[in-house]
NULOVO-699599 format. One record per residue: residue number from 1; residue in one letter; y, z, x of N, C-alpha, C in turn. Coordinates in Angstrom, 3 decimals. Layout:
N
{num = NUM&residu = a&n_v = Y&n_w = Z&n_u = X&ca_v = Y&ca_w = Z&ca_u = X&c_v = Y&c_w = Z&c_u = X}
...
END
This chain:
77
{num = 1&residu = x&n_v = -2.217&n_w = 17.014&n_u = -14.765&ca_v = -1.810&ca_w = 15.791&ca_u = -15.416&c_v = -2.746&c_w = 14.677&c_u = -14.948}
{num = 2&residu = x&n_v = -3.422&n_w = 14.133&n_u = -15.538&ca_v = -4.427&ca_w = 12.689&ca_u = -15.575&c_v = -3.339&c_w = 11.772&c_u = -14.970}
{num = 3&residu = x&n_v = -4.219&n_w = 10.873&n_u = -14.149&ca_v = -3.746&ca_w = 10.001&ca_u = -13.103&c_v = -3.303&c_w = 8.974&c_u = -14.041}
{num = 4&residu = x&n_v = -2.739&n_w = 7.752&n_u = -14.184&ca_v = -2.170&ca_w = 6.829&ca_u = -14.401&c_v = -3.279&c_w = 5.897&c_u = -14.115}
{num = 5&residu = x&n_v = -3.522&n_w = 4.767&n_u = -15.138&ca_v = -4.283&ca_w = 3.867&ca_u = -14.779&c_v = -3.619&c_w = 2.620&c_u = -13.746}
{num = 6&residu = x&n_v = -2.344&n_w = 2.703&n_u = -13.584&ca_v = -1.817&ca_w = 1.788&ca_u = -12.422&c_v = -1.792&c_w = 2.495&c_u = -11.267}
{num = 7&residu = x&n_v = -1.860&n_w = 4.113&n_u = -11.143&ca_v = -1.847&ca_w = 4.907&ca_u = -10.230&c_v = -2.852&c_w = 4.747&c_u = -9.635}
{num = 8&residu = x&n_v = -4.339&n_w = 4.993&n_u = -10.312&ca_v = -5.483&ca_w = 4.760&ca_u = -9.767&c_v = -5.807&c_w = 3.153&c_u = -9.474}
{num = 9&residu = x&n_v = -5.245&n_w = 2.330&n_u = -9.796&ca_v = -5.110&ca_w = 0.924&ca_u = -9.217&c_v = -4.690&c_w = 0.830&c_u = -8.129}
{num = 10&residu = x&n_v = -3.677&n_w = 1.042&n_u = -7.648&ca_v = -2.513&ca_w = 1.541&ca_u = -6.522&c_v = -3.281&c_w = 2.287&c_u = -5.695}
{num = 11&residu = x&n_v = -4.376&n_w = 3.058&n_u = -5.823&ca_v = -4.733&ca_w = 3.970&ca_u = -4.729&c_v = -6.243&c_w = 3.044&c_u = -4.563}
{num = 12&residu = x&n_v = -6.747&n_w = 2.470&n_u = -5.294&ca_v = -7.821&ca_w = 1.643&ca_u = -5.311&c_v = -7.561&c_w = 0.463&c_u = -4.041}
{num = 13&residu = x&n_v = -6.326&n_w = -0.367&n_u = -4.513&ca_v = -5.788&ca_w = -1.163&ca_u = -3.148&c_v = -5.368&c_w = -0.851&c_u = -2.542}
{num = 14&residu = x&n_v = -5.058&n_w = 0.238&n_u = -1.853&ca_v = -4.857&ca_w = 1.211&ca_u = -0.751&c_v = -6.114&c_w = 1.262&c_u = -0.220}
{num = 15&residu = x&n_v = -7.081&n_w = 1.763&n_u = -0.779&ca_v = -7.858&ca_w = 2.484&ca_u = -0.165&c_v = -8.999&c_w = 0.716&c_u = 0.598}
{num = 16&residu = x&n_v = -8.860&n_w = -0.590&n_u = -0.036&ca_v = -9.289&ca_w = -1.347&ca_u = -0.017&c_v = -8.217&c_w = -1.894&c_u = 1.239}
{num = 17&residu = x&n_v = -7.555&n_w = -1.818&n_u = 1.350&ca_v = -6.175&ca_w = -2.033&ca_u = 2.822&c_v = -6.691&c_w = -1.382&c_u = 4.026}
{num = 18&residu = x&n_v = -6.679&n_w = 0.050&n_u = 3.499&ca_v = -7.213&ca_w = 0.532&ca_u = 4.985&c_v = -8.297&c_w = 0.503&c_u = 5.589}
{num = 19&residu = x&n_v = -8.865&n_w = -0.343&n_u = 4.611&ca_v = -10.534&ca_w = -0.616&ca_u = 5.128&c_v = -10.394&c_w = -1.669&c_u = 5.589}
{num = 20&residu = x&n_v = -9.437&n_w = -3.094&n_u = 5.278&ca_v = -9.244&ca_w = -3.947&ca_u = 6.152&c_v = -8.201&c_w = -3.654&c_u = 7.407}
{num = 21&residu = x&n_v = -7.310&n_w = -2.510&n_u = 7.605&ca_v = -6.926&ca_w = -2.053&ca_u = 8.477&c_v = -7.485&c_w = -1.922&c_u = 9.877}
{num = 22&residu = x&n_v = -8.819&n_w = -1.234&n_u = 9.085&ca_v = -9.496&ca_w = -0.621&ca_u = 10.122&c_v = -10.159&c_w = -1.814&c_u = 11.228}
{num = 23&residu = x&n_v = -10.613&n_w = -2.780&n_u = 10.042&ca_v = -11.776&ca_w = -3.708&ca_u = 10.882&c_v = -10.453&c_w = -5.041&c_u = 11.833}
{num = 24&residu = x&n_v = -9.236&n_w = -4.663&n_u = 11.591&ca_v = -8.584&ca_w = -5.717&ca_u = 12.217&c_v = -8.308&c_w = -4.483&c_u = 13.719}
{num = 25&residu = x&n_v = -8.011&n_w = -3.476&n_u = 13.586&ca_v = -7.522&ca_w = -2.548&ca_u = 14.587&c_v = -9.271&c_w = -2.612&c_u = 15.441}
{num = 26&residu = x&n_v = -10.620&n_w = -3.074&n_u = 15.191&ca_v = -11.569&ca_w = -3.377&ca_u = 15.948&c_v = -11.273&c_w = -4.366&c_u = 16.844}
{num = 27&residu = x&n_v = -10.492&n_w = -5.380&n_u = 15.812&ca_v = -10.276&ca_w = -7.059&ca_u = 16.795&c_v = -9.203&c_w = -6.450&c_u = 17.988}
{num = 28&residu = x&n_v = -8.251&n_w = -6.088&n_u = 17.452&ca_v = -7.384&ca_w = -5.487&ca_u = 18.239&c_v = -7.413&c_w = -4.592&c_u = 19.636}
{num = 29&residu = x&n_v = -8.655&n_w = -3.806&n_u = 19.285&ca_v = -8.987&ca_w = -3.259&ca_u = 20.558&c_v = -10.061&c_w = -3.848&c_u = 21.290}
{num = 30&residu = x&n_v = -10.680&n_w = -4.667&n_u = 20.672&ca_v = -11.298&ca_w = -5.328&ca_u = 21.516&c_v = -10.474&c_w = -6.441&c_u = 22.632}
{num = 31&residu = x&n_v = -11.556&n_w = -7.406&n_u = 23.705&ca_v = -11.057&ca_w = -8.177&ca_u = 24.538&c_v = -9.606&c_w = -9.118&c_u = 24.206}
{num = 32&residu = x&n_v = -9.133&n_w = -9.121&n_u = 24.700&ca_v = -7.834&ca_w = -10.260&ca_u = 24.366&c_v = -8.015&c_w = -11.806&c_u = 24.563}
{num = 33&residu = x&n_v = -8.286&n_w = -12.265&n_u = 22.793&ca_v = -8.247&ca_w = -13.738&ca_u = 22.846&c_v = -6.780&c_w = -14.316&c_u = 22.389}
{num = 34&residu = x&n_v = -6.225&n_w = -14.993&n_u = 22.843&ca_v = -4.742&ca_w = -15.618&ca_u = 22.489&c_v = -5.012&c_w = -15.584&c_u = 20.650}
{num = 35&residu = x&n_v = -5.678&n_w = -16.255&n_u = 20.119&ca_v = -5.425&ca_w = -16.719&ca_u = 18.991&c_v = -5.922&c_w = -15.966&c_u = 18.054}
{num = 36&residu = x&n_v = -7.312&n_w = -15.040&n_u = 18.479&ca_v = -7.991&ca_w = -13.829&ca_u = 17.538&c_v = -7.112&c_w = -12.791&c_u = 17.313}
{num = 37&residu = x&n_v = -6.512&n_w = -12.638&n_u = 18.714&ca_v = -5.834&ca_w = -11.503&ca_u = 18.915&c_v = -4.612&c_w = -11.581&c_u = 18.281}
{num = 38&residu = x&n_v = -3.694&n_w = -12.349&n_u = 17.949&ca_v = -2.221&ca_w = -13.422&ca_u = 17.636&c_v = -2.655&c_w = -13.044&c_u = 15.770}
{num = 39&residu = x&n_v = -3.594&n_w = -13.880&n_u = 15.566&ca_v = -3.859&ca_w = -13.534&ca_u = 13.844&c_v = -4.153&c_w = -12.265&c_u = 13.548}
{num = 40&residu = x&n_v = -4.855&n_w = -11.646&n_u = 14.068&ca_v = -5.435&ca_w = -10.372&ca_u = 13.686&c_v = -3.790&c_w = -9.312&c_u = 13.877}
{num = 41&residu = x&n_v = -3.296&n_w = -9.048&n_u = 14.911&ca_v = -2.005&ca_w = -8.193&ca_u = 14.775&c_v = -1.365&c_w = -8.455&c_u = 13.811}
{num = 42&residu = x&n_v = -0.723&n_w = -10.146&n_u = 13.485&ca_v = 0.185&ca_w = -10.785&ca_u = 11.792&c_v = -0.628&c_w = -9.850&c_u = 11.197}
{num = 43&residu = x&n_v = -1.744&n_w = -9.876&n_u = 10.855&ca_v = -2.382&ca_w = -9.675&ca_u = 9.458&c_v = -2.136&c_w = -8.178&c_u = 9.665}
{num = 44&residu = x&n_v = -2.744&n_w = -7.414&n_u = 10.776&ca_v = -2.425&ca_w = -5.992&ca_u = 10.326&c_v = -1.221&c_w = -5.552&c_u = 10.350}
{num = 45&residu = x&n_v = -0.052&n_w = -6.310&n_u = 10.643&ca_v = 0.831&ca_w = -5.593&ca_u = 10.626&c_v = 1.436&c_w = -6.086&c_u = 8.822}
{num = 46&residu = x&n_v = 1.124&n_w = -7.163&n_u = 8.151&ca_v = 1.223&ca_w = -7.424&ca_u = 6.770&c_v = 0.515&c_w = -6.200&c_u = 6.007}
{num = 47&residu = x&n_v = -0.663&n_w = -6.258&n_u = 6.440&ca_v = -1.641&ca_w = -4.692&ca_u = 5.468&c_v = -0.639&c_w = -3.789&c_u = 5.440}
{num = 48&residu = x&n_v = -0.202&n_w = -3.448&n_u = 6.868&ca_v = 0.713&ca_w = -2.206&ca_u = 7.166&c_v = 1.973&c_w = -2.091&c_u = 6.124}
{num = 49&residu = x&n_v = 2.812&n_w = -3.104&n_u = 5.880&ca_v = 3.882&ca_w = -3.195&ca_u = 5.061&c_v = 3.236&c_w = -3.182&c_u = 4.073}
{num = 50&residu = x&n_v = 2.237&n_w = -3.342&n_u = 3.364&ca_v = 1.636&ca_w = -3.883&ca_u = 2.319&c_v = 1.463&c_w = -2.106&c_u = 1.639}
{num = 51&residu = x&n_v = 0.523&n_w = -1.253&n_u = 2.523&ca_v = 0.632&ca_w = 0.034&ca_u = 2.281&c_v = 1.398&c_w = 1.043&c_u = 1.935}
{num = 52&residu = x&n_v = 2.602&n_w = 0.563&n_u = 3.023&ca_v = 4.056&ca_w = 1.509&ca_u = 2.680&c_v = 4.410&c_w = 1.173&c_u = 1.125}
{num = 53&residu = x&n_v = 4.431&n_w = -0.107&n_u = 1.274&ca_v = 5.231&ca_w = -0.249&ca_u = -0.320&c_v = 4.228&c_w = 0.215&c_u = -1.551}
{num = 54&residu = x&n_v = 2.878&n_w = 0.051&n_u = -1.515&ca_v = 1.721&ca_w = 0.773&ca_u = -2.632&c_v = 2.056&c_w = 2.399&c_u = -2.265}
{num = 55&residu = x&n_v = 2.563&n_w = 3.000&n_u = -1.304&ca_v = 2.645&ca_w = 4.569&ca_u = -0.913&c_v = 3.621&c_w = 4.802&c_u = -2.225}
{num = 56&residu = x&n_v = 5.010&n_w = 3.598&n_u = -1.565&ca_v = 6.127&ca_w = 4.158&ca_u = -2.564&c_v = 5.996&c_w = 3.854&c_u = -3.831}
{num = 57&residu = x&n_v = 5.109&n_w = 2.952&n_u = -4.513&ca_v = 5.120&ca_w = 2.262&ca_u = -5.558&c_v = 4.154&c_w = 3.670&c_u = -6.438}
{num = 58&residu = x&n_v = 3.215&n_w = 4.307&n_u = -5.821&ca_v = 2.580&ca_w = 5.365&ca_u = -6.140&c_v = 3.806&c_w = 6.133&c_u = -6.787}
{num = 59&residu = x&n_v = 4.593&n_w = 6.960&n_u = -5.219&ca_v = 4.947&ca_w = 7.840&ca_u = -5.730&c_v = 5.945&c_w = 7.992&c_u = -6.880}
{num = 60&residu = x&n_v = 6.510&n_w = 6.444&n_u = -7.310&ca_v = 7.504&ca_w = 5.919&ca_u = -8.215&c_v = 6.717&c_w = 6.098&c_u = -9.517}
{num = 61&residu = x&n_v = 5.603&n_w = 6.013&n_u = -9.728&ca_v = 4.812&ca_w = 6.175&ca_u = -10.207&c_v = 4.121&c_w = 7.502&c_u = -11.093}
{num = 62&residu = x&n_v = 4.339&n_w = 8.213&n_u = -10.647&ca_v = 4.000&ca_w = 9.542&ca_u = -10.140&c_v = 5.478&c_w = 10.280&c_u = -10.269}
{num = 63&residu = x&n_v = 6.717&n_w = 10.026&n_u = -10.023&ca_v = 8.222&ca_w = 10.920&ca_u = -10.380&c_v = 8.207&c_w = 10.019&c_u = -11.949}
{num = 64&residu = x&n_v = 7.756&n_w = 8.944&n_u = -12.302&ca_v = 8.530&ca_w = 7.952&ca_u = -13.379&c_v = 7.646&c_w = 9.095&c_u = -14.862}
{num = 65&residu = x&n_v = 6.440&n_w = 9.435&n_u = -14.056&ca_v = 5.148&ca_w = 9.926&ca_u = -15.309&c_v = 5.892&c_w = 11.516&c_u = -15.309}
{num = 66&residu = x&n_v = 6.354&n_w = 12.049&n_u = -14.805&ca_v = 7.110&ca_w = 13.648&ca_u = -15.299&c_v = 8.143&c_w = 13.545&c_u = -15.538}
{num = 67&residu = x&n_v = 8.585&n_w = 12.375&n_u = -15.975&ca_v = 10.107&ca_w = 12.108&ca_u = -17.002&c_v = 9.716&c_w = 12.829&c_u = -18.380}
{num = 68&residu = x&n_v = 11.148&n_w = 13.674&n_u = -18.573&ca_v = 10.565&ca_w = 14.013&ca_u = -20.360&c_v = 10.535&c_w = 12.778&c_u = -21.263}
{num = 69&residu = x&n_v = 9.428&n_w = 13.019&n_u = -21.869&ca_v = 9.293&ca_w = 12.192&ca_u = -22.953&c_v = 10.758&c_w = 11.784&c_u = -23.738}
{num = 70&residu = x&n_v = 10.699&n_w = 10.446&n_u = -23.524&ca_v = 11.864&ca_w = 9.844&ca_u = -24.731&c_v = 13.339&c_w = 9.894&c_u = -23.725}
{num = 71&residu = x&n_v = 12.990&n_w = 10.257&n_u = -22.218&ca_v = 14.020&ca_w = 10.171&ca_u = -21.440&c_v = 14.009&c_w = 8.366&c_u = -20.961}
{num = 72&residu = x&n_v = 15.050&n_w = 8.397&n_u = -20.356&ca_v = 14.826&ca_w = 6.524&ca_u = -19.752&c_v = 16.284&c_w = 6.532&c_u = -18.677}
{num = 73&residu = x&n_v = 16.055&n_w = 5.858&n_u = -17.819&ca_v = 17.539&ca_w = 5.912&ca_u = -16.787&c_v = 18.357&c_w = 4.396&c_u = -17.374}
{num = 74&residu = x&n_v = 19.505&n_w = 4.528&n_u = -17.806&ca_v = 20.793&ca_w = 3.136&ca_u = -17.789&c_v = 21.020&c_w = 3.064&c_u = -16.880}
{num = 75&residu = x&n_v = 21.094&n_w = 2.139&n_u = -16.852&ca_v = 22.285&ca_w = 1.278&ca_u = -15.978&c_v = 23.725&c_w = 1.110&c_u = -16.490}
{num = 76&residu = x&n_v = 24.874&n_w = 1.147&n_u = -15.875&ca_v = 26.126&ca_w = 1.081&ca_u = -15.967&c_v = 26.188&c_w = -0.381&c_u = -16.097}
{num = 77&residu = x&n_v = 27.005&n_w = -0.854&n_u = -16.769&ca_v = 27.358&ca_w = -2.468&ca_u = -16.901&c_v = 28.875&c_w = -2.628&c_u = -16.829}
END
């Protein structure tokens, strides 16, 4: 089954996250400055949440696309 063009979006900013992941987990292991060090953890730990939810937003993504055709979920009112 061909990927989803929001799927491959979704894995595009993923894959663009963990590349800023990476270069904040440099600041991180490097020397300890109060304020480099203070911004840089906020921010990676935002990427971090930022990922989980593109993970699940994928795989929602991905269960929503092997629905049979012409299926749809209600809601109860």
């Amino acid at each position: 089954m061909p990927e989803t063009e929001t799927v491959h979006d979704l894995r595009k900013a993923r894959l663009e996250l963990t590349r800023q992941r990476a270069e904040l987990a440099k600041v991180l292991a490097g020397p300890f400055e109060q304020q480099k060090t203070t911004q840089a953890a906020q921010a990676f730990e935002q990427i971090q949440k930022t990922i989980v939810a593109i993970d699940a937003a994928i795989q929602d993504e991905i269960s929503r696309s092997t629905w049979p055709l012409g299926s749809s979920i209600s809601e109860d009112r």
